[in-house]
C-alpha positions as CSV (number, residue, x, y, z in Angstrom):
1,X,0.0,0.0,0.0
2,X,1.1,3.5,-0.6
3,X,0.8,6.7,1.4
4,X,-0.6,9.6,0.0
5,X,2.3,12.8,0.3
6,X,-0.4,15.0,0.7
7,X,-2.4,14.4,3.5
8,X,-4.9,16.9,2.6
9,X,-5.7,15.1,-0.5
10,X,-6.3,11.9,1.2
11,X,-8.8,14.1,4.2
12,X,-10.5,15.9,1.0
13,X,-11.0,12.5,-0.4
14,X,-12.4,11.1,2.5
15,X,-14.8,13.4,3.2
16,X,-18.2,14.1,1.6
17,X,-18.8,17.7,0.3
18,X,-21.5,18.0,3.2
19,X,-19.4,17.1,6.1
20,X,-16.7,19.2,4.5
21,X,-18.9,22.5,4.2
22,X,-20.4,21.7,8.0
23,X,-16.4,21.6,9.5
24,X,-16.3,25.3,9.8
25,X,-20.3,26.0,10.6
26,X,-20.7,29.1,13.1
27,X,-17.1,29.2,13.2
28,X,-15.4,30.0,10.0
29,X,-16.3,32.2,7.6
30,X,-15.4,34.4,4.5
31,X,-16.1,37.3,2.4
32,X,-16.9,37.9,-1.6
33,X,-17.7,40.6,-3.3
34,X,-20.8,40.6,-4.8
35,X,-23.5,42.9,-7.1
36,X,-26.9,43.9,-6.6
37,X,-27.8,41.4,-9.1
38,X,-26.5,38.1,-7.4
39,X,-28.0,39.4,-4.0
40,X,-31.2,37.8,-4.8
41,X,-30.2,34.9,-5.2
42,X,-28.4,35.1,-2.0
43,X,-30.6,36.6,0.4
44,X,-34.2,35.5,-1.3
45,X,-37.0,38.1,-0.1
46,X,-34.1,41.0,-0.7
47,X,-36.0,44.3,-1.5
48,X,-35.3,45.3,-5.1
49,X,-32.3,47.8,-5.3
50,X,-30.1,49.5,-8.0
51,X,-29.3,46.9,-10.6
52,X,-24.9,46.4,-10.5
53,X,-24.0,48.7,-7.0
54,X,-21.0,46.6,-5.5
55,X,-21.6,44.7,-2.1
56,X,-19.2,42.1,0.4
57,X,-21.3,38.8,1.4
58,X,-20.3,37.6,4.4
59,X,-20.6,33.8,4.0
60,X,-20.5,30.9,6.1
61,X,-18.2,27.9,6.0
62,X,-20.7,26.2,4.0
63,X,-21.7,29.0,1.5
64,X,-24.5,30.2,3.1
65,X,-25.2,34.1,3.6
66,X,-24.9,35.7,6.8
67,X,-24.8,39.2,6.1
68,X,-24.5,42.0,2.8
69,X,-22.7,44.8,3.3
70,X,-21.8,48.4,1.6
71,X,-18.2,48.2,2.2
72,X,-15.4,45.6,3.3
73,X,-15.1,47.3,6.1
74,X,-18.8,46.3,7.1
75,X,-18.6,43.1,6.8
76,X,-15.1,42.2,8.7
77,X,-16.5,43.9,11.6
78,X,-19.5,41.8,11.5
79,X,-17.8,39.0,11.6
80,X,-15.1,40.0,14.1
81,X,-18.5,40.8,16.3
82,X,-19.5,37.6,16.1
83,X,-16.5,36.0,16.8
84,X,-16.0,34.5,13.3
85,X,-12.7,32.7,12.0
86,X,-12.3,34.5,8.5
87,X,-10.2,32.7,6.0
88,X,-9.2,33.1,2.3
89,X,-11.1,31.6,-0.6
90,X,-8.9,31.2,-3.8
């Protein structure tokens, strides 16, 4: 048998996208710059707004939204207030 050099590969391999996605749950979370336009899809039930005006989504470990913000600025400091670990997305 061989061993994997990469032990992430081998974790990632082991473990459904679900349980993946629910590792970082109320804990972890990350930022993306979004438009108007994809906030409904986001946040269903969002008033209408100006069609292309640039937001930051604050998203959970698993992709879902937590909060929309005018400025970066916003949004870390929501997170920071609720005590989330933010990470980089690449």
């Amino acid at each position: 048998m061989t061993r994997d050099a990469n032990p992430r590969a081998s974790l990632s391999r082991a473990l459904s996208p679900e349980v993946f996605a629910q590792l970082g749950a109320g804990h972890v979370g990350y930022l993306r710059q979004i438009t108007s336009d994809d906030l409904r899809r986001l946040f269903p039930g969002t008033p209408e707004m100006a069609r292309g005006l640039r937001l930051w989504a604050l998203l959970g470990a698993d992709g879902n939204p937590i909060v929309v913000a005018d400025s970066r600025e916003a949004a870390i400091a929501n997170a920071l207030e609720t005590e989330l670990l933010m990470v980089s997305v690449h």
